[in-house]
C-alpha positions as CSV (number, residue, x, y, z in Angstrom):
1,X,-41.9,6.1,-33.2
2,X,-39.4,8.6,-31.8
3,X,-39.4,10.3,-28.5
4,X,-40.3,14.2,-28.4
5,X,-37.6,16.5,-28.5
6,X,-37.6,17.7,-25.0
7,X,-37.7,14.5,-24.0
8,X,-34.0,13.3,-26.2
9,X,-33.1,16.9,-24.4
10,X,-33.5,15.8,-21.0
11,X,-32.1,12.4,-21.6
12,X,-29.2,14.4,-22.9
13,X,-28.8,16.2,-19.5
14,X,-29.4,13.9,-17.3
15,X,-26.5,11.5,-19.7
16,X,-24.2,15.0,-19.6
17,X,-24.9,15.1,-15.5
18,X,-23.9,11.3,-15.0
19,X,-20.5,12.1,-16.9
20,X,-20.0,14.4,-15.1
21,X,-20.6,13.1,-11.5
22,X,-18.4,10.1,-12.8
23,X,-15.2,12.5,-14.3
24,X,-15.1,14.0,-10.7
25,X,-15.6,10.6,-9.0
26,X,-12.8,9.4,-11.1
27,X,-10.6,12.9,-10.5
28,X,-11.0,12.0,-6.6
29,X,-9.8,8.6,-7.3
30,X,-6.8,9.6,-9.2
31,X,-5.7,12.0,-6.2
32,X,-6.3,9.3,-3.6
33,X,-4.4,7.0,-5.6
34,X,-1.5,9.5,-6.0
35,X,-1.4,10.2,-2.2
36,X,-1.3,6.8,-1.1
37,X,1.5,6.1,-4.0
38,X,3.6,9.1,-2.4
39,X,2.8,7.6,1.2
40,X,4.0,4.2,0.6
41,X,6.9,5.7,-1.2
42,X,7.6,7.4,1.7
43,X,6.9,4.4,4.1
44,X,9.0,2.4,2.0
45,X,11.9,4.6,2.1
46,X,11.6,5.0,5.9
47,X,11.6,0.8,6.1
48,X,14.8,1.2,3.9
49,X,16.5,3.8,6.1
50,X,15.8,1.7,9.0
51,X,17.2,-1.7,7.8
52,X,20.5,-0.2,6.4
53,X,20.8,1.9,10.0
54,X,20.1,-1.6,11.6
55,X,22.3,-4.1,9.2
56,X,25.1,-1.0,9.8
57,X,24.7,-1.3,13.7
58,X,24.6,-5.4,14.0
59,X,26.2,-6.5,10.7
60,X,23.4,-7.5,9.1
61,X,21.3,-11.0,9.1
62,X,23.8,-14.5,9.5
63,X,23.3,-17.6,9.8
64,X,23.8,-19.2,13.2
65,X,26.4,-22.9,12.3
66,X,25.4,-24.0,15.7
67,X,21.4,-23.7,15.1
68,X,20.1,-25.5,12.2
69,X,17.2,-24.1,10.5
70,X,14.1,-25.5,11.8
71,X,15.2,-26.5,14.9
72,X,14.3,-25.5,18.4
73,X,16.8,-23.2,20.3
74,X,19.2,-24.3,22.1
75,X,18.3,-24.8,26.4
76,X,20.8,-22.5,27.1
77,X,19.4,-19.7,24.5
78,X,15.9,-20.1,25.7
79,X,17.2,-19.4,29.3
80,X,19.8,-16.3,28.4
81,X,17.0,-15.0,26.5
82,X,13.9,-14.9,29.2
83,X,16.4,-13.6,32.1
């Protein structure tokens, strides 16, 4: 038995309605995506900026001979550094 033929017409509409509903859901997706792409493009850039202005300014990271890694500073740092 086969449904009537307004009913394989309404199923049709309400199917073509859904698709619809979902193609803009998935537009709106796609332009959130593409702002937040270009924003963390942007934020990285800025990060990037800032570390190359920074490593210019103080020379960069180095390692410190007279503090191993994994030790606790120095008395002497602990006090220059709270005054």
């Amino acid at each position: 038995m086969t449904a009537p033929n307004f009913v394989r017409r309404w199923r049709t509409r309400l199917s073509d309605a859904q698709a619809n509903r979902l193609r803009v859901q998935l537009a709106a997706a796609n332009d959130r995506n593409s702002a937040l792409e270009q924003r963390l493009a942007d934020l990285q850039a800025a990060n990037e900026g800032a570390y190359r202005q920074l490593r210019e300014h103080t020379g960069g990271p180095q390692f410190a001979s007279d503090q191993p890694f994994g030790s606790t500073p120095a008395a002497s740092d602990v006090a220059s550094a709270g005054a």
